[in-house]
N, C-alpha and C positions, 0 to 999 in steps of 0.2 A: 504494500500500500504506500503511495505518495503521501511523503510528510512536507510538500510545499504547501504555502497557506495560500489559499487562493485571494486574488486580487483586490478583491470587492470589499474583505475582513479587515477591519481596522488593525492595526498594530494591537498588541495589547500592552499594557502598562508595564514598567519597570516594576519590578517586585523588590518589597526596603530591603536590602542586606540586612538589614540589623534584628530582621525575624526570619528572614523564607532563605536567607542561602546557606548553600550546602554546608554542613557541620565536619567540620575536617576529621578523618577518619580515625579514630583510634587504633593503636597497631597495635595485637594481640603482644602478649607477653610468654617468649617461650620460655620450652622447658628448662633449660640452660639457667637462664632468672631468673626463673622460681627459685631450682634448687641453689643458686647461691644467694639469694634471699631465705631461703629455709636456713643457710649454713652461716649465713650470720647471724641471725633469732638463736642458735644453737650454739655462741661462742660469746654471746653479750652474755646469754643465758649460765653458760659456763665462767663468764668473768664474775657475775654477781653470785652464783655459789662460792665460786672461791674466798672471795672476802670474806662469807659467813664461815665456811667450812676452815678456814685457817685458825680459826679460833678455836676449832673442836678438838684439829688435829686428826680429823676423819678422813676415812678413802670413801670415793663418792664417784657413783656411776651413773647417768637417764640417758635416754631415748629419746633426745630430742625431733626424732620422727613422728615417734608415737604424741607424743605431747604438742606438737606442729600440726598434726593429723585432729586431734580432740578440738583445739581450739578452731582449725579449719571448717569441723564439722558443727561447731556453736556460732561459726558467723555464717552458716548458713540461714540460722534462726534468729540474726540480732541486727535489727536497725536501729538506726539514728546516731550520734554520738559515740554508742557504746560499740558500735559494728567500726564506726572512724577509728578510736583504738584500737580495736581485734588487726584490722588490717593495717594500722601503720607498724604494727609489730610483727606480722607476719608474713608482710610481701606486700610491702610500699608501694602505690599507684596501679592494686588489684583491685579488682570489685571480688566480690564473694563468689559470682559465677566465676570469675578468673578461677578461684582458689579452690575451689570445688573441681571443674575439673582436671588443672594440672598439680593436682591434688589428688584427683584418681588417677593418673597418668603414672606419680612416681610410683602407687602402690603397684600400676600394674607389670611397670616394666625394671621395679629394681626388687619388689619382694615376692616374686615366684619361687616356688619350690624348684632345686634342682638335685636333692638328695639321689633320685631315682639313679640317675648317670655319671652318680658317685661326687659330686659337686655340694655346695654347702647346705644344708637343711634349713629351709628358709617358711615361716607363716606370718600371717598378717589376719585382723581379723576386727572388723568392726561391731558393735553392738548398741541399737536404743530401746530401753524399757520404758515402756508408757503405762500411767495406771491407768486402769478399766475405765474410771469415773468420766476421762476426759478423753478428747483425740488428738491427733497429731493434723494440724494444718497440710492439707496435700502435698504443695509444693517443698516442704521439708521432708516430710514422706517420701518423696521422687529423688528427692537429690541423697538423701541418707539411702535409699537403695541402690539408685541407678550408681551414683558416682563415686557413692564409699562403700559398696555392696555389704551394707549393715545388716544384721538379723533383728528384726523388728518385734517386740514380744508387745503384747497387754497383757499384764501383769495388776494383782491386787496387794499395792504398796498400803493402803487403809488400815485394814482387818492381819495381813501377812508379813509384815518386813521383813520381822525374822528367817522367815523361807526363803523368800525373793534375795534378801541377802546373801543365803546359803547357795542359790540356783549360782547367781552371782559371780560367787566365791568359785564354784564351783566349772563356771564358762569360762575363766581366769584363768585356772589351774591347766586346765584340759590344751584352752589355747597356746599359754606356755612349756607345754610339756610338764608341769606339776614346779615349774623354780619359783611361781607366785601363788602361795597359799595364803587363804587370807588376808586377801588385802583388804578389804572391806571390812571395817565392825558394825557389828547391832546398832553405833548409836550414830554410823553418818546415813545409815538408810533408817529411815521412821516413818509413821503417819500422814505425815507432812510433804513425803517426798511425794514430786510428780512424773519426774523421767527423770531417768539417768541415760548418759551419754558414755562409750566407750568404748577402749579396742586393747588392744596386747598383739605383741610383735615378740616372736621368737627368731633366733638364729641359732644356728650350729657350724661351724665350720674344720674343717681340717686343715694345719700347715702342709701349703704346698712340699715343703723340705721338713718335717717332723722332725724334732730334738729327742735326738737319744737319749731315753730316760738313763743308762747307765750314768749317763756324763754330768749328770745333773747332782750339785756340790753345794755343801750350806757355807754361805757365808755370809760379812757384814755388811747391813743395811743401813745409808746414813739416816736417821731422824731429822727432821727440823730444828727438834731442842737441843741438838748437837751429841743426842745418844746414838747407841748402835742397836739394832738386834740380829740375828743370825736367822734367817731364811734361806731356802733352797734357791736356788740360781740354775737354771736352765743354759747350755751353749749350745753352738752348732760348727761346726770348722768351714762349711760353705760358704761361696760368695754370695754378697746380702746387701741390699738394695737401703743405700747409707749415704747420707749426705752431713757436711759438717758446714757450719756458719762462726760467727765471730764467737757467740759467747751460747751455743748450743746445739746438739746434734739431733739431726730427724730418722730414723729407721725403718723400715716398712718391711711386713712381715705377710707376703700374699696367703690366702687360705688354697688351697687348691681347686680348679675350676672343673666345674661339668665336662665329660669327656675328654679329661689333658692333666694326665696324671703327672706330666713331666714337664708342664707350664708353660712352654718354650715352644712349642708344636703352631704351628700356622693354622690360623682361623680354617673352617672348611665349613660350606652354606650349610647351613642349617646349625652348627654351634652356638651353643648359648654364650655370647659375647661379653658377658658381663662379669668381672674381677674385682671380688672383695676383695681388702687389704687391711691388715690392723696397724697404725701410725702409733710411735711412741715419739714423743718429744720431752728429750732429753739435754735439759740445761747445762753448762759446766760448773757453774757453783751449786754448792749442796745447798744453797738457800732460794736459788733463783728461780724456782717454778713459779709463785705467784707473778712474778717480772715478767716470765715468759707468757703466763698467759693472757696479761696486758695486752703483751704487743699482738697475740692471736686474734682479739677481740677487737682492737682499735681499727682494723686497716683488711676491708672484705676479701682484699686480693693476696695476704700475710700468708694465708696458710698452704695456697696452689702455687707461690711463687717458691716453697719450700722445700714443698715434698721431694725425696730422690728416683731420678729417674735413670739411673744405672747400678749396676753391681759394683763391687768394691770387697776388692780381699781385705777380713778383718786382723787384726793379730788376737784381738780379743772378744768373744760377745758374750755378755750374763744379762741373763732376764729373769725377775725373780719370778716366781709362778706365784700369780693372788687370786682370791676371789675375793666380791664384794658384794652386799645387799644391802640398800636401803632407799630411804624416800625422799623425796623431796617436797619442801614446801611450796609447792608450786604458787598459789594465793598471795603470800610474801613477795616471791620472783619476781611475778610478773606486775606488782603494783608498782615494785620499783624500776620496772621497764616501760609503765608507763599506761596496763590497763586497770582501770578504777572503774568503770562504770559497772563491769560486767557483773563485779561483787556486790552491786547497790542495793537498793530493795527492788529497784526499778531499774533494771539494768539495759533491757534494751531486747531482752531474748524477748522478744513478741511473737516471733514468725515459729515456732516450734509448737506451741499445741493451743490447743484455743482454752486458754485458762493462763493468768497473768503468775509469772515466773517470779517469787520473793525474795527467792534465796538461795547462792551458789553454792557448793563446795565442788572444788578441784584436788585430786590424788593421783600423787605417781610414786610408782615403785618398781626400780630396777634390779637387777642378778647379772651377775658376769664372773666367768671362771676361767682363765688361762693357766696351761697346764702345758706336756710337753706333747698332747695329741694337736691342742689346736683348742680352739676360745667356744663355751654354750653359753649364751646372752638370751635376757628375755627383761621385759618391762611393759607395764604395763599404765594406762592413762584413764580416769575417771571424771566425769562433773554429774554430781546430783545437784539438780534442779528444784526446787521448794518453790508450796503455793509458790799444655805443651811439652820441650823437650829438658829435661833437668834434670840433675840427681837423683835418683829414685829416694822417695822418704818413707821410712818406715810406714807398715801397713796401721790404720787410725783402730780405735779403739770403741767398744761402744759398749759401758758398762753403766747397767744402768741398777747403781747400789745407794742411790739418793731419790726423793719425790720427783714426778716426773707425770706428763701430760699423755694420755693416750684416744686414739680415737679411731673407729671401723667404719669406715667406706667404703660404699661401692664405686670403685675409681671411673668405669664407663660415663656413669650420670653424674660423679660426684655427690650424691647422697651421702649423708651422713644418718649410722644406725643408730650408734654408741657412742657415747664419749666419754671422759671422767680424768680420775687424779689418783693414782698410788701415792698415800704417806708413809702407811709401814706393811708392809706385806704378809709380815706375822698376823697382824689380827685376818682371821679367818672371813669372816663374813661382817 
């Protein structure tokens, strides 16, 4: 069909710029800036435990996935003011829809299982309990299944807490492989609750190069307070993917990949592409980890401009084997990062069930175990809702017998799983 205007038709009017012309396009945000917007929420988030935790003298492990993921799923349900917060903390100049789905994106393409083909044991797993008395607004509904494929209960929080709690307890346990038992008590689910929001993320991986348990030797562990104690120390005599800086070294320790038992082996179509890695940052003063993790946290491009990207024969490697379990005050965290409203009475969650939201609580609790097989990690997230040519120089060293900054990535997407802080590797959990 001809689009000349025929003769006879008057012009038509200029139309005012200032309402009818075209709205410059918004350019989607990929996946790339999400996850380093997620990986800075996860290293501010790690600056402000440290301050607290240096006081305790605790080892302290979260998921800042899992926790990135819960809050993701509550700005699904939260306008006005309190939704502006949510996302200036969790991926600056997103809308909710942004976050929602490249949101589902990292779940789906960094937390697949790849145990089957002998690669790392990997689950993800979202959850919203709604009581019977009320419903779930649609469009939260849609987006809590389609893009965080949540399991959606009605549930009788009224008359049952205690049950529901235990079900709970119980979805937790099973998701994590059993390392999160009771996380929930009797008294943060009651009468009063109206939904709770949640997920748990498991990992299991195996070192690419395994540490011979033989070779694994107790020795001294520096303290902060300038004590020692005696922990087992794990080596490997293999070259190991090591970088050194002015005033501290970075190590990476890959997990072994789905079908590539010998890591080295050339992509082939259809391999699972993706290589976890565990990052240890290691200062050279025995006092210098809160320093270092300053500088991790100040500067978003600190921690990729670090990482080692070649092998390097060691003359020495000791890693001490830890585990750690515990929680975080997540409500503290994040006030001091900057979100207040969501805690209010009137926080802003409108969009999640058609019945006005009172009262928040947020819980997270993490597990992590390094050993000479290879690292099992699990954590889990909750919110209940109410009403050149030279010399040759000796080969470097990489002893890590003082506090010291570690963190699990999947280097493909750069996601981050795990993170945390060894102080004394004696205390067990």
């Amino acid at each position: 069909m001809s689009t000349r205007r025929l003769a006879s038709s008057p012009p038509p009017p200029p139309l005012p710029e200032t309402r009818f012309a075209p709205k410059k396009a918004i350019r989607a945000m990929s996946l790339s800036e999400f996850v380093a917007h997620q990986t800075a929420f996860a290293l501010r988030l790690a600056q402000r435990v440290a301050a607290a935790e240096s006081k305790k003298g605790a080892n302290f492990a979260f998921s800042p996935l899992s926790l990135h993921a819960l809050l993701s799923l509550a700005a699904a349900g939260t306008r006005g003011p309190a939704l502006d917060e949510l996302l200036a903390v969790l991926c600056p100049g997103a809308t909710a829809d942004d976050v929602a789905t490249l949101a589902a994106r990292v779940v789906g393409r960094v937390l697949a299982d790849a145990s089957a083909g002998g690669g790392p044991r990997v689950s993800f797993a979202n959850g919203v309990w709604v009581d019977a008395s009320l419903s779930l607004q649609a469009a939260f509904a849609e987006i809590a299944a389609s893009a965080y494929k949540a399991e959606i209960q009605s549930v009788d929080f009224q008359t049952k807490a205690d049950e529901i709690t235990d079900q709970i307890n119980s979805w937790i346990s099973s998701a994590t492989n059993g390392l999160t038992k009771s996380m929930i008590s009797g008294r943060a689910i009651n009468q009063f609750t109206r939904v709770v929001l949640g997920n748990a993320i498991y990992f299991k991986g195996a070192w690419a190069d395994r540490f011979d348990a033989s070779g694994t030797e107790d020795g001294e562990f520096h303290l902060l307070n300038g004590n020692s104690v005696l922990v087992p120390f794990m080596t490997n005599p293999e070259m190991q993917f090591m970088s050194s800086f002015d005033d501290f070294k970075v190590l990476r320790l890959p997990y072994r990949k789905r079908n590539d038992r010998r890591q080295r082996l050339p992509y082939r179509k259809g391999n699972d592409r993706r290589q976890f890695s565990m990052y240890i940052f290691l200062p050279d003063d025995r006092d210098g980890l809160w320093s270092l993790i300053d500088k991790l946290s100040s500067d978003p491009e600190f921690l990729n401009r670090h990482l080692p990207k070649r092998e390097v024969k060691l003359g020495e490697l000791k890693i001490p084997k830890f585990k750690i379990s515990c929680g975080l005050d997540a409500p503290r965290v994040l006030k001091e990062m900057g979100v207040h409203l969501l805690f209010c009475g009137d926080g802003g969650l409108t969009e999640i069930a058609d019945s006005p939201i009172a009262r928040t609580l947020i819980l997270h609790k993490s597990f992590i175990e390094v050993n000479e097989e290879g690292t099992e990690a699990a954590a889990a997230s909750f919110m209940m809702l109410e009403g050149c040519c030279r010399a040759p120089r000796p080969p470097p060293d990489f002893v890590a017998d003082h506090p010291f900054f570690f963190l699990i990535r999947e280097d493909t997407t750069e996601a981050v799983l795990f993170m945390g802080h060894v102080l004394d590797p004696s205390v067990a959990a």
